[in-house]
Every structure is written in C-alpha cells, then in structure tokens.
BAFI-914147 format. One record per residue (C-alpha): x, y, z. Coordinates in steps of 0.1 Angstrom, whole numbers, padded with zeros to 4 digits, always signed. Layout:
N
XYZ;...
***
This chain:
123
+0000+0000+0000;+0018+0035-0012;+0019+0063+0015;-0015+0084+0016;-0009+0125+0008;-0030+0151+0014;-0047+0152-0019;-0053+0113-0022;-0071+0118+0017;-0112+0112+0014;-0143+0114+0038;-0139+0088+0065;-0104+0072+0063;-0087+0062+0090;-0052+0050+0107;-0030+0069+0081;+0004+0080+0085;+0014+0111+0073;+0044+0138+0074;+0033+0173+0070;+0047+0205+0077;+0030+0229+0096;+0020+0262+0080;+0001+0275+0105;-0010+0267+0135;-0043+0288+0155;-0050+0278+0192;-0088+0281+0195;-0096+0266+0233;-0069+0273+0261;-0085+0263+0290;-0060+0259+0321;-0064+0231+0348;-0090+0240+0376;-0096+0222+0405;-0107+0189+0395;-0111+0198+0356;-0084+0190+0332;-0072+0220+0307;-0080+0214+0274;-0059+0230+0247;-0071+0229+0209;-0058+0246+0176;-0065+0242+0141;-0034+0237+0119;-0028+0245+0080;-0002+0211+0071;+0003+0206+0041;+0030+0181+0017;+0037+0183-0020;+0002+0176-0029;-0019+0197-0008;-0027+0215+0023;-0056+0201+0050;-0068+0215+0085;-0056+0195+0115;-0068+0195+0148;-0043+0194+0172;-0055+0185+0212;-0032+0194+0242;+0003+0184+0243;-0004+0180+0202;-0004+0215+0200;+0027+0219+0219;+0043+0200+0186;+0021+0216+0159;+0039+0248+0157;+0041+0264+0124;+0074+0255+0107;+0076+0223+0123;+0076+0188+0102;+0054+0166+0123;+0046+0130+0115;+0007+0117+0121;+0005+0083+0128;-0031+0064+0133;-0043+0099+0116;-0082+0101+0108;-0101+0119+0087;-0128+0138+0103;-0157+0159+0086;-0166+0190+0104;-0197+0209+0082;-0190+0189+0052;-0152+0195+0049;-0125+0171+0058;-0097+0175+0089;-0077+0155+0100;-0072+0149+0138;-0050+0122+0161;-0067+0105+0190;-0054+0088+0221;-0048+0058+0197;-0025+0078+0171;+0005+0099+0177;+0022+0133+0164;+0057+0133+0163;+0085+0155+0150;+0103+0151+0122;+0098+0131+0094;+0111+0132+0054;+0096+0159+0034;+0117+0162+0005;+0098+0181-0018;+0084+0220-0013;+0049+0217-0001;+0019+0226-0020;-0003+0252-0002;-0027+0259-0034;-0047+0228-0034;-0067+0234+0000;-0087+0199+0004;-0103+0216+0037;-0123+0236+0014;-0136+0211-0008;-0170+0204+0006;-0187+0169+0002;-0222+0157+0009;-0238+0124+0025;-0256+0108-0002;-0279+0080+0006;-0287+0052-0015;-0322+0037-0019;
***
C-alpha cells in the first residue's frame, strides 16, 4: 500500500500516517487546569505536503508540537468531517511526532479543507 498525501485523503479514512509540515498553527480553546477539571488546549493547523494542504486539529500536548514551521509525522491519523469538509485529527490511539522526510516543497494551493462533500444516501 503507497503512503497516503494530502490530496489522495477522502471522507472517512482512517489509521493513516502522514508527514506534514505545519503552515500555521491557531489555538482556538486554552483552557487551564481547575480544581478537579483538566485544561484542554485545541488549535487548528494548516499542514500541508507536495500535494496539498488540510486543517488538523491538534489536542493538548499535540499543539505543543504543531507549531508552524515544524515537520510533524501523524500516525493512526483520521479523517474527520466538520460541516462537510474534511480535517484530519490524532486521538489517544495515534500519535504526532516530530520530524519526518519531506523532500519536496509543499503545496499550499490545493486546500482539500475547502472542498465540501455531501452524505448521499442510497435507496
């Protein structure tokens, strides 16, 4: 099986590896620890490869990693839709490291976060 890029990624896949860098990276929840309740830290990341450029959702100490410039490897990546466009998140299963081989430039025109797609039902 050939290594999945951001332009072969589709509605619903799951456990991919992938090594992207990080164009930009926006925390959107920083929530410190209180009492008894955990902090919760989430920001959405431009990555992108030589194919394309996708949203990922990077959760607590993800973020920490996500920073823009960074190569980061997703391992056990998924493919989540959020109002009919695709991002790609890491749960407790997966992991984000840094690092990885990106030898070519990456490709920030073909956005596949902004291609929308729509649950069609069969009859």
């Amino acid at each position: 099986m050939s290594t999945p890029t951001v332009s072969s990624l589709r509605p619903d896949q799951k456990d991919l590896t992938l090594t992207v860098k990080v164009v930009d990276a926006t925390t959107v929840v920083d929530r410190g620890s209180r009492g008894k309740a955990v902090g919760i830290k989430v920001a959405e990341c431009l990555v992108a490869d030589s194919t394309g450029i996708v949203v990922f959702v990077a959760r607590n100490e993800q973020v920490d990693l996500a920073q823009k410039g960074a190569t980061i490897t997703l391992k056990g990546a998924k493919v989540d839709m959020f109002r009919g466009s695709m991002r790609l998140s890491v749960d407790a299963a997966g992991k984000v490291e840094i690092g990885g081989d990106l030898e070519d430039d990456v490709n920030t025109t073909n956005n596949m976060s902004l291609l929308e797609f729509e649950l069609v039902t069969l009859s």
